[in-house]
N, C-alpha and C positions, 0 to 999 in steps of 0.2 A: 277578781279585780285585775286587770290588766295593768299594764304600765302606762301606758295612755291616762288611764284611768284614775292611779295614783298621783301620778304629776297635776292631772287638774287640782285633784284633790289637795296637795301638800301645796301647793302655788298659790291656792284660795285661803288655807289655814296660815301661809307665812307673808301673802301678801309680793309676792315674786312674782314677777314675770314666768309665764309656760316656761320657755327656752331658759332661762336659768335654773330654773327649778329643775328642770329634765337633767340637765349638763350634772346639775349636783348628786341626782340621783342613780344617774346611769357610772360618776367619777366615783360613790360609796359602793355599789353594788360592783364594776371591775376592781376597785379596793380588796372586797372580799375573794375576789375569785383571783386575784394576783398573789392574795397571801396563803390562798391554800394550794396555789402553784408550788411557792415555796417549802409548802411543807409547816408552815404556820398553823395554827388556831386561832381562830378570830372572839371573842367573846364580848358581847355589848350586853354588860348588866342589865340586870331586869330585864332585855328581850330575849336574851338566847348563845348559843355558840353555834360557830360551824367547824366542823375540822373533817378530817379524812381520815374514811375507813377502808381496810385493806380484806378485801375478801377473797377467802383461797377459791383455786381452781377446784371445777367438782363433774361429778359425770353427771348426765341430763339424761332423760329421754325425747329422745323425736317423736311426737304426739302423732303425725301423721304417718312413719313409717316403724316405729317402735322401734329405731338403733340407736343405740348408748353413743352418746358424744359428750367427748371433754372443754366443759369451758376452761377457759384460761381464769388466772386467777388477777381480780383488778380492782384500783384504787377509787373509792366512790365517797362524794362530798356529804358530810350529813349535819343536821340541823337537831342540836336538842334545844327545845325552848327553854325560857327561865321562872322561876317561882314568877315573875310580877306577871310576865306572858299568859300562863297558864291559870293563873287568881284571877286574872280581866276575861277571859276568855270560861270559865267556869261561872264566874260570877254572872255572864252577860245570858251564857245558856239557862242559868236557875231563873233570871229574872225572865226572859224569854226576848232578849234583845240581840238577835240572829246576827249584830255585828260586836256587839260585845263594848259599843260604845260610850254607856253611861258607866261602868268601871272601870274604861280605860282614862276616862277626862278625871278620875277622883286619884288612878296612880297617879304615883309621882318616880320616875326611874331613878 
């Protein structure tokens, strides 16, 4: 799903106008990424958290000429889902509903 794609979608479910619906979704999604700037953790019950992971530098190999090269070591944003995320998304694969939608409409977050 695209963002394009989501904005129809959440615009038709809350009855919004496209452009406000976008404005809202693009102001909660830079939300998340200004507070992992800071060094924050975001965590929205029942969907998930985001926070930052610090990974050390480490030697590699160069696949095309086989010389050892050192990556540097760097801060990457990570996503664990939450129990309600992962019940709706298990539950939707057992029943065979590829989006997971009839046990996400019975959560309640």
């Amino acid at each position: 799903m695209t963002k394009a794609e989501l904005v129809d979608q959440v615009a038709e479910t809350v009855q919004l106008p496209k452009s406000k619906t976008e404005a809202v979704i693009t102001g909660f999604l830079q939300a998340i990424m200004e507070a992992l700037h800071e060094g924050n953790k975001v965590e929205l019950r029942g969907f998930g958290s985001f926070r930052l992971r610090h990974r050390q530098g480490r030697a590699v190999r160069n696949p095309r000429t086989g010389a050892t090269i050192q990556t540097p070591a760097k801060t990457v944003p990570a996503f664990t889902p939450g129990k309600a995320f992962k019940e709706t998304v298990q539950a939707g694969a057992a029943a065979g509903d590829t989006h997971g939608l009839a046990a996400y409409k019975q959560t309640t977050f």
